[in-house]
Structures are given as C-alpha cells and as structure tokens.
N, C-alpha and C positions, 0 to 999 in steps of 0.2 A: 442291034447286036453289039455293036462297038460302045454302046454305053454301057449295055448290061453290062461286059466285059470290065470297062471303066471303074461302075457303082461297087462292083463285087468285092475289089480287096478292102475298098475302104468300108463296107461293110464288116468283114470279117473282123478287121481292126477292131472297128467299136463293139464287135459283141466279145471281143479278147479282154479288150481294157473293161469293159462289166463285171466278167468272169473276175479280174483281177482282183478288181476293187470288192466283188461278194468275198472275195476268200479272203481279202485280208480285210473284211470288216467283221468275218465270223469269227464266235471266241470258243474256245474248246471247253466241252463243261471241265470243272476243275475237280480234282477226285478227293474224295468221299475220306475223311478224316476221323479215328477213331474205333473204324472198323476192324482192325487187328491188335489195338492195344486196349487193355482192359479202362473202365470205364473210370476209375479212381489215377487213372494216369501211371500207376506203379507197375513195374515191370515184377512179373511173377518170380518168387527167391526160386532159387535152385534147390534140388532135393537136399545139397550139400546147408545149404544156408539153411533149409527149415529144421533140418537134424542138429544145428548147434544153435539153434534157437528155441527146440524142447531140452536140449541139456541146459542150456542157459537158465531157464525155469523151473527147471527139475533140481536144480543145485539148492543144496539145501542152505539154507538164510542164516545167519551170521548169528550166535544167542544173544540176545538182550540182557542187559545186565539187570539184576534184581539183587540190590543190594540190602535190601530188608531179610527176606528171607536167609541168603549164605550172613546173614554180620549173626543173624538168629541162631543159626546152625551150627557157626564159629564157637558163640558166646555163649549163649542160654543154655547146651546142654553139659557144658562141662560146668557150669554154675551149677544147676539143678544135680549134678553127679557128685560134685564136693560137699555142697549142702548135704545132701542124703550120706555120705557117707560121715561124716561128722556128724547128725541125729543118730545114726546108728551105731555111733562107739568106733567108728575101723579106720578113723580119720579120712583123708583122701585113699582111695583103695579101691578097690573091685568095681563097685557104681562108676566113680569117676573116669576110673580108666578106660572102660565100656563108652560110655556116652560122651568122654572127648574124641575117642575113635571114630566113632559111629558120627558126631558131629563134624568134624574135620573132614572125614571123607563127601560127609552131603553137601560140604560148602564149598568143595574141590567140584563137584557135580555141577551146582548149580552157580557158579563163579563162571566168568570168562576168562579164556586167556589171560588178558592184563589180571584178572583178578586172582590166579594161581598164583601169584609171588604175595600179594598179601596172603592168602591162606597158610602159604606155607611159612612164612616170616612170622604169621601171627600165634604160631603153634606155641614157642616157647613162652611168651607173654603172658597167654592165659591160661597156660597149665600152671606155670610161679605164681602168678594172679590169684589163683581161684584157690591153689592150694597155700598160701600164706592166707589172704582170705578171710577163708573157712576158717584153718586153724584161731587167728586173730580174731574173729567173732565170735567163737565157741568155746576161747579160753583165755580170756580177757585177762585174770587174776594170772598165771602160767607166766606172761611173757608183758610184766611190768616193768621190768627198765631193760637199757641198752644192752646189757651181757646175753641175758635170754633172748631179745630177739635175736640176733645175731645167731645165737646158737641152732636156732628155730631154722634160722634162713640157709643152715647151711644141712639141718636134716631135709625142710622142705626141698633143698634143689637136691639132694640125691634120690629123693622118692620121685620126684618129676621126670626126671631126667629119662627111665624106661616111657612113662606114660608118653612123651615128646617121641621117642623113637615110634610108639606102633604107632600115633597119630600123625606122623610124617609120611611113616609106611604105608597108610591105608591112603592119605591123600594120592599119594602118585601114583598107585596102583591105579586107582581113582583117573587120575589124570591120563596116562598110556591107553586106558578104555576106551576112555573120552577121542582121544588123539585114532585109536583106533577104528572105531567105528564115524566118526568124520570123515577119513578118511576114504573108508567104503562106500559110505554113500555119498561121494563125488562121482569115484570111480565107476559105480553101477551106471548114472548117464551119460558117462560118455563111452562105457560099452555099448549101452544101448544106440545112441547115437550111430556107432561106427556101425553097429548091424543094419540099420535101415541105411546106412548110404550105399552097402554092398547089396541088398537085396533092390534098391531102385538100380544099382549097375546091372544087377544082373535082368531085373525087368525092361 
C-alpha cells in the first residue's frame, strides 16, 4: 500500500511531462491562403472606380492630324475657283468665292486645334495668291511693267478683301461646332458615369 501510494505521484508526473511535450511538439495546420482574394491577386475596383474607367474609354481620342487633306482643302479649291473664274471671263468672282469658303471651312473641320491658327492665318495669303495668280497667268500682255502691276495689286486686294471675310467667317463658325460638339461628347460619359454610381448606391 505504501508504495502504491509512493509510485503514484511520480507516475502522474511522467504522464504530465508526455502530455507537455505532445502539445508542444504539435503544430497547428496553417490556414488556407487565397481563398478570399481573387486569383490574379488584385483586389476588385469599386463600382466608383469601374464607372470612371468606362468614361475614361468612352472619352473620345484626341483628332490626328492629316495634314495632306486640310493643305488640300486650304489650297486646291481656291486654286481651282480662280482658275475657273478667269476661263470664264468674271476674273476671281463667284466660283472663287464659293470654293475658298467651302475650302477654308473643310480645312477648319479637319485641322486640329494647333492647326486652326494656320488655317486661319492662311486665309489671306491664298486668296492674294490665287487671285494675283490667275490674273498674272491669264493676262500676261495687261500687266508688263512695274506701273501696271502695282495697279493690279491694288484692284486685286480690294476684290479679296470680302472673299477673306466670308472665308474667315465660315472657318470659325466651323470651328465653335467643332468646339461644340467635343464638348458634348465628354460630357455624355461622365453623365453616364455618374448614373451608374447612383444606381450601385441605390442597389
């Protein structure tokens, strides 16, 4: 009796110090990585971020310059409108007037920004241009020494002078369009924009 008594604590002892050493040699599984964040590692944008990243795309892209066509538009039809009106006897006149309009404005269209100061600068050049020109190749004998041309240069700039006003006036009209409807279609995505962040609010 008095040994069982004896055996018995140092028994328990050793099966304490067991227990001890299993628990501190067990290791706890480690948890599970990747299971709440998406698989590419990026954390999902907010309804706010994805709505200014379809206006960001929706914005309309910036025009490329095509400088062939507006030098074309500029030059070639008030050329082709003085020629024609010098074949036809009325000198620079009606034709001309017509197709530097009509050209000025399409080279205001299709010009950039930076390139509305040359269109517009370039107005008066090629109307004096095309209408000295014409005259000088169509009446060669006319304007043989310095007195005549002179004289020339000073009927040509008073006939130019209107054609320069309505082909000013058509460019910038031209241009205020242009400026206008840019304008609008910014504005349309980021209405749009703004609608879907109020309707995820309200969802």
């Amino acid at each position: 009796m008095a040994g069982q008594r004896a055996g018995s604590p140092i028994g328990e002892a050793q099966d304490q110090a067991h227990s001890r050493a299993r628990a501190r040699g067990t290791q706890l599984p480690s948890p599970r990585r990747g299971a709440d964040t998406p698989p590419s590692g990026r954390t999902p944008a907010p309804p706010a971020g994805r709505a200014a990243a379809r206006s960001r795309a929706a914005a309309p892209r910036a025009r490329r310059a095509t400088p062939g066509p507006t030098a074309l538009a500029a030059l070639g039809l008030p050329v082709i409108g003085a020629f024609t009106d010098e074949l036809l006897g009325s000198a620079p006149g009606g034709v001309f007037t017509v197709l530097t309009v009509l050209g000025t404005a399409a080279a205001a269209w299709l010009a950039t920004h930076n390139g509305w100061w040359w269109v517009l600068t370039g107005v008066g050049p090629v109307v004096l241009g095309c209408t000295a020109g014409a005259e000088l190749l169509a009446h060669q004998d006319k304007y043989g020494d310095t007195k005549a041309v002179a004289t020339g240069a000073a009927k040509w700039a008073v006939h130019a002078f209107p054609v320069m006003g309505w082909a000013i006036g058509a460019a910038v009209l031209v241009i205020v369009l242009r400026l206008a409807l840019e304008k609008k279609a910014r504005s349309k995505p980021a209405r749009e924009g703004r609608g879907r962040q109020k309707e995820s609010r309200r969802g």
